[in-house]
Structure formats: C-alpha cells, structure tokens
C-alpha positions as CSV (number, residue, x, y, z in Angstrom):
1,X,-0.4,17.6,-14.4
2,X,-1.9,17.7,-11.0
3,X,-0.1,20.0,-8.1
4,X,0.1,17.6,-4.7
5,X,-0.5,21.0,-2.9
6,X,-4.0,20.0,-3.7
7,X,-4.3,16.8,-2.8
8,X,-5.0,15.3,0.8
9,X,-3.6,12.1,1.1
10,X,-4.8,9.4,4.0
11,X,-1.7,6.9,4.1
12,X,-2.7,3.6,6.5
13,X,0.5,2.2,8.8
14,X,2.4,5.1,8.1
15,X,4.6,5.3,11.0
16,X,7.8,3.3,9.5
17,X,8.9,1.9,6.3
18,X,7.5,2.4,3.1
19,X,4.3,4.1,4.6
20,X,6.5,6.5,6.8
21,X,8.7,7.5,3.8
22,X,5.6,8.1,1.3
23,X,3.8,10.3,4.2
24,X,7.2,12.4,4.8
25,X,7.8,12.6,0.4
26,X,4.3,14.3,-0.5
27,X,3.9,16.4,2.3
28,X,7.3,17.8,1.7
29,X,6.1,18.6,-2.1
30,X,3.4,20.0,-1.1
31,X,-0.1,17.7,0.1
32,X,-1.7,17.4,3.2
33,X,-1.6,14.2,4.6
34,X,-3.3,11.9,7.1
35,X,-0.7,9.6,9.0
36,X,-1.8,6.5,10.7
37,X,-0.4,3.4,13.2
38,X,-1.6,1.5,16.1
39,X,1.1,3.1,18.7
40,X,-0.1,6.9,19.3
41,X,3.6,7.8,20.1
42,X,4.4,6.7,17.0
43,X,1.7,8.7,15.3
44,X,2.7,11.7,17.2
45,X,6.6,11.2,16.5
46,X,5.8,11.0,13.0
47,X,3.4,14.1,12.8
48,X,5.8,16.2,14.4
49,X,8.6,15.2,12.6
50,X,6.6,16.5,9.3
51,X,5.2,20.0,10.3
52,X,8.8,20.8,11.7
53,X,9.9,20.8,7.9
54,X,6.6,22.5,7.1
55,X,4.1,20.3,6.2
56,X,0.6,19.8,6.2
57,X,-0.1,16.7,8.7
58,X,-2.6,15.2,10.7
59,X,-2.7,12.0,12.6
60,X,-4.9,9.4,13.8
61,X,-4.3,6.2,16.3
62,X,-5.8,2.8,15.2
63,X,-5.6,-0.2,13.7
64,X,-7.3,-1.0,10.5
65,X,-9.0,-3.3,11.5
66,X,-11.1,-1.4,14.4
67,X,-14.4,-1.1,13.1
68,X,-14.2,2.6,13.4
69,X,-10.5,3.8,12.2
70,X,-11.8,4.1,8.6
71,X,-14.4,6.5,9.2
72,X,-11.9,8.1,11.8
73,X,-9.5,8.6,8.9
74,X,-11.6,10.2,6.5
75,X,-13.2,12.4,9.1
76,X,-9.9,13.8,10.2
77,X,-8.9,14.6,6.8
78,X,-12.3,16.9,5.9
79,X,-11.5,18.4,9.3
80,X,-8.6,19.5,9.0
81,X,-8.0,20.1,5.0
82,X,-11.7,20.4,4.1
83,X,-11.5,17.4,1.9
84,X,-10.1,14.2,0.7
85,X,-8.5,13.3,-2.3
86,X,-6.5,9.9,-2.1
87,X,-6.2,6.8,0.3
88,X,-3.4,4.6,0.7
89,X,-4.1,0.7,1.5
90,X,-0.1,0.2,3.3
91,X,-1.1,-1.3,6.4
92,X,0.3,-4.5,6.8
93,X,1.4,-7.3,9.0
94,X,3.4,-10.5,8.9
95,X,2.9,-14.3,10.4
96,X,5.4,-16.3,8.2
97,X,5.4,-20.0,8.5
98,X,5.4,-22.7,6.3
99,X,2.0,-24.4,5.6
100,X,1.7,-27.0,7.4
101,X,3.0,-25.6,10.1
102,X,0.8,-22.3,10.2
103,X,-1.8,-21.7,13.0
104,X,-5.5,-20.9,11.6
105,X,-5.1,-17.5,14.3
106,X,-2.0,-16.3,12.1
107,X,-3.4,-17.1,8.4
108,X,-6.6,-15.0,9.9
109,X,-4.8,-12.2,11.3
110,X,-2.8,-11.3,8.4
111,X,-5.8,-11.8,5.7
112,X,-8.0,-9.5,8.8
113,X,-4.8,-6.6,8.3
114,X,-4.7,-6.8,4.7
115,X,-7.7,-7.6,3.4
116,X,-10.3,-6.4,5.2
117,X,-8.7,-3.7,7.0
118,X,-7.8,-2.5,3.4
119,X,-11.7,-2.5,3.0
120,X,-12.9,-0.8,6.2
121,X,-11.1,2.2,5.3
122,X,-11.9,1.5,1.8
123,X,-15.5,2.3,2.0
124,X,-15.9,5.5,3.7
125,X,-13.2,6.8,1.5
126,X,-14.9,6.2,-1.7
127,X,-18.3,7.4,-0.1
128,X,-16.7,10.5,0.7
129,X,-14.9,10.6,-2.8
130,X,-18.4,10.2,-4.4
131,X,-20.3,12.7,-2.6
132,X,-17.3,15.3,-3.1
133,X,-17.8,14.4,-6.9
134,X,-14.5,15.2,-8.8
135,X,-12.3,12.1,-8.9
136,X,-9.7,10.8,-6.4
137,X,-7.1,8.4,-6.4
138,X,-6.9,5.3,-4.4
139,X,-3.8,2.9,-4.1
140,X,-3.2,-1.0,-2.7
141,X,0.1,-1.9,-1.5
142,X,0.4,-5.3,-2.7
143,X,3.0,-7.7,-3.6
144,X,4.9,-10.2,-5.7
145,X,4.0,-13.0,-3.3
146,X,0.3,-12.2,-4.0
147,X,1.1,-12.6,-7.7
148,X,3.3,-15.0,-7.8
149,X,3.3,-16.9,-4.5
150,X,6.4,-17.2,-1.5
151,X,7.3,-20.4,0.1
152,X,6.5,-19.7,3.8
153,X,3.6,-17.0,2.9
154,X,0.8,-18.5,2.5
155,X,-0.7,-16.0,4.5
156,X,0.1,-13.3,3.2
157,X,0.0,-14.3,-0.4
158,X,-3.2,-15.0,0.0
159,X,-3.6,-11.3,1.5
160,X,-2.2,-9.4,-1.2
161,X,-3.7,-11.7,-3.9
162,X,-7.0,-10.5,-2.4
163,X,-5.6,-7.2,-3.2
164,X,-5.4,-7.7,-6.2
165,X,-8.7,-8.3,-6.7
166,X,-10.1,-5.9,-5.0
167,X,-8.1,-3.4,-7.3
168,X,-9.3,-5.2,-10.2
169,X,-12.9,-4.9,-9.1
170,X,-12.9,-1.4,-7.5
171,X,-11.4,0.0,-11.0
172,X,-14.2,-1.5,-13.0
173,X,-16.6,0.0,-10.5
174,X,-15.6,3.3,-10.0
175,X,-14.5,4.3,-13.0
176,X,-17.4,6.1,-13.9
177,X,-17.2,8.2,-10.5
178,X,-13.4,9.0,-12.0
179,X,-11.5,7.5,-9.3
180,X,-8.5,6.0,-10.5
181,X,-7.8,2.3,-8.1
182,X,-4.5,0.7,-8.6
183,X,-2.3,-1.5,-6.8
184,X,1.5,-1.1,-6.5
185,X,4.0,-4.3,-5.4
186,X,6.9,-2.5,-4.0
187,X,10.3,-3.9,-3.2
188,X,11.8,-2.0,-0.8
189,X,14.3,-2.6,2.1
190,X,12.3,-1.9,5.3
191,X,12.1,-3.3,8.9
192,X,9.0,-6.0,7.5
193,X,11.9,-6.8,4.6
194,X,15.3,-6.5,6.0
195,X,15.3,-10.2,8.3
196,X,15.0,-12.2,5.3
197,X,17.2,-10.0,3.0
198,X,20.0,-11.0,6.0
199,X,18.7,-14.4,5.9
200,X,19.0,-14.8,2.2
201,X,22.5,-12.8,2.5
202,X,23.6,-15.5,5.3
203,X,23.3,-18.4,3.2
204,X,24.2,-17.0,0.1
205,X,27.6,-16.7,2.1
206,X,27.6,-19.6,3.8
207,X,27.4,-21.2,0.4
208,X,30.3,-19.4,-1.6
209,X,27.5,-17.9,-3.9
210,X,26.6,-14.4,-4.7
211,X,23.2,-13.3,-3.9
212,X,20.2,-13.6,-5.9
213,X,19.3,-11.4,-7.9
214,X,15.8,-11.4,-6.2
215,X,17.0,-9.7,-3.1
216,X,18.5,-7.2,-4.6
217,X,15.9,-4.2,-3.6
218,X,15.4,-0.6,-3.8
219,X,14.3,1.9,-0.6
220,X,11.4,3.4,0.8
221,X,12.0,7.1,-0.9
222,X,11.7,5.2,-4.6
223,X,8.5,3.7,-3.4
224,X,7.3,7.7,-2.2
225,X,8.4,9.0,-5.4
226,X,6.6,6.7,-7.7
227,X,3.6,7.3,-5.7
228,X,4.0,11.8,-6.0
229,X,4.6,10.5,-9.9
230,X,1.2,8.6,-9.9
231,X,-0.1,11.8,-8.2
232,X,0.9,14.5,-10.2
233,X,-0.2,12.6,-13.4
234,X,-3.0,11.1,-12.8
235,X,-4.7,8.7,-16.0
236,X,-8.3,7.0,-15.5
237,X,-7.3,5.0,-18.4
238,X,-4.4,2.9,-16.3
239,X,-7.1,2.7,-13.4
240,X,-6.5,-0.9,-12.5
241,X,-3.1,-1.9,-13.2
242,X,-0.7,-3.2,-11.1
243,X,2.5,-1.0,-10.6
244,X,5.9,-2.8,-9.7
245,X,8.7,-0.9,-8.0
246,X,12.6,-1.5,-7.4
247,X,14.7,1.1,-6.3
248,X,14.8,3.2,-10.1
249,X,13.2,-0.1,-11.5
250,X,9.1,0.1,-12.6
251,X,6.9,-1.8,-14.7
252,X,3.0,-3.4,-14.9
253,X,2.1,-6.9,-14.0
254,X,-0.4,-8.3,-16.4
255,X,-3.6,-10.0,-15.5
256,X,-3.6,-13.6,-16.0
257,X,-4.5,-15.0,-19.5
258,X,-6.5,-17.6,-20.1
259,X,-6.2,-20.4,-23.2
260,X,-8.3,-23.6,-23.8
261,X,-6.6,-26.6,-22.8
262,X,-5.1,-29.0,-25.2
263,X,-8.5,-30.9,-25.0
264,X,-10.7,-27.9,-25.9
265,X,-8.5,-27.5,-29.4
C-alpha cells in the first residue's frame, strides 16, 4: 500500500464539485496537490482553504483547453513538490440539448473541454511520468452517458465515450512505463448534477410517482475517497478499467463484446 504523503496529484477543474472535494480529501490525508479552474479567485479561494487545514497545495488559472495549461500544470507541480505522480482528467462542461436542436458551436465546445482538453494536459504529464521513470497514476472522469448514451447529451456522450477510449488505449500503451490509466463514471450530486436531479424530482411529483431509481446519487466525498482508495493501492493489472461510483456503491463496466451475427453462424 502506497502512502498519499508521497504522491503529488494535479486534479483539472478542481474548484467545485467532485474535483473540489477530491483536491480537499487527498491533501487532507496527506498528498500534495495541484488545483486548477478558469476563475483565479476561485483557484485562490480553493488553495487557501486547503493549507489553512494544513495541506500541501498549489494552484494554477486556465482552462484546459489553452494550449499551454497542460504544461503549466505539470511544471507547477515539479516546482513546488519536486515531482509528479498522478493527473486527474475532471474538467468538464455542459451544452445540453436535444439533437436536432443542438448548435455545431456547443457539440464542439463540450468534445474541445473533454476530449481534447483531457489530452493537452495528458501529454506533458505522461512525458514527465516517463522521464521520472517509476510509475504514476492517471485517471478520466467519465460517465454513464458515454457508456450508455442520455437523451439530450449527445454532446457530451460523445465526450466521455471518447474517454473511454482514450483510457482504453493509454492503458495498453503505457503499461510497460507502469502507469496505471483508468477511467472512473461517478455519480455524484454537484452543481453540473443537481438541475436535473430537481427536474427529474419535479416530475416524478407532478406525476404521483416516486423517483427513479436512477437519480438516486451519492456525494462528492465518496467520489474523493474512492479515488485516495485507488491511490493507496495501486494495481497495474486493473490499468484500464472503468470504475463506477454511487455514494457507498462501486463496481467495473465491461468493454463491449462482440458475437457474429445470426448470418455468420
């Protein structure tokens, strides 16, 4: 088992929600971490807030998808703590509409967040991972949409299917360099969450009925805890599965499978 007092963790749109909660968790068991957001108020509230209780913090302003905020990340974190040893992916952004009534600019800005902002801090991570040459750990924030698709989010299903692949491929590469990639699809009540938890609540009442099962989802602080858990025991052999987590609830989504159709038989 691995102590989080070594580990320096870079966690992306970690100003509120899930990222916020995951930043405040490891640093107060121990790691150094490296917040980030787009508002540098934010970042600075959020910094503060941590080393008043103690803990190891830094913080850069950016977006992910500024050509530079990657680098910026990872440089910050060898400053400061000498090193890096994990990267978060748990930037993210919403444009929900249905289909046909979704604008090219908001299918392009979500996939831009998600996708390739995921990658732009991606690579200088697992550069710097490589040249340091013991191992690291680096984690996707996905989600069920992007496994199992969500009427109004075709945006960012797509997104966090892309994800998913990336995961996929960047534990097959990397392997060998012993950095563990997975992907966790959290379900968590957060500001990004909590409009269509009311929404769903609404008409569940408006309708007599009880509400689904579906909405039914855990907090942030579960989230932060399964990710110290992933931390502390570490296991290149489950590099590249996909972690779900509800409140006290975890399990693995499976890659598709493939059979021959009825033709082929």
């Amino acid at each position: 088992m691995r102590k989080l007092q070594d580990e320096i963790v870079i966690i992306t749109g970690s100003t509120k929600g899930i990222g916020r909660s995951i930043a405040k968790t490891l640093a107060s068991e121990g790691a150094a971490v490296v917040v980030n957001g787009r508002s540098h108020e934010a970042v600075e509230a959020t910094v503060c807030e941590i080393e008043s209780k103690g803990g190891r913090v830094a913080g850069v302003t950016g977006s992910v998808t500024d050509d530079d905020t990657g680098q910026s990340l990872v440089d910050e974190a060898v400053r400061k703590f000498g090193r890096v040893t994990c990267l978060i992916n748990n930037a993210g952004n919403v444009r929900d509409h249905m289909s046909y009534k979704m604008s090219v600019e908001d299918f392009k800005d979500v996939l831009d967040v998600h996708v390739n902002g995921a990658f732009q801090c991606t690579l200088p991570f697992i550069q710097k991972l490589r040249e340091q040459g013991d191992g690291g750990v680096l984690l996707n924030m996905t989600s069920s949409a992007g496994l199992t698709g969500n009427i109004g989010q075709v945006n960012y299903s797509a997104a966090k299917a892309g994800l998913v692949g990336m995961t996929w491929t960047l534990a097959a590469e990397l392997k060998k360099d012993r950095i563990q990639v997975n992907a966790i699809a959290p379900a968590a009540l957060t500001d990004m969450t909590r409009p269509h938890i009311e929404k769903a609540e609404q008409k569940a009442k408006e309708r007599g009925k009880e509400l689904p099962s579906y909405w039914e989802v855990g907090m942030p602080e579960d989230v932060a805890n399964f990710v110290a858990d992933i931390l502390e025991q570490p296991d290149l052999e489950k590099s590249g599965e996909i972690f779900s987590v509800n409140g006290d609830r975890r399990g693995v989504w499976h890659p598709p499978q493939h059979e021959p159709s009825p033709r082929n038989k």
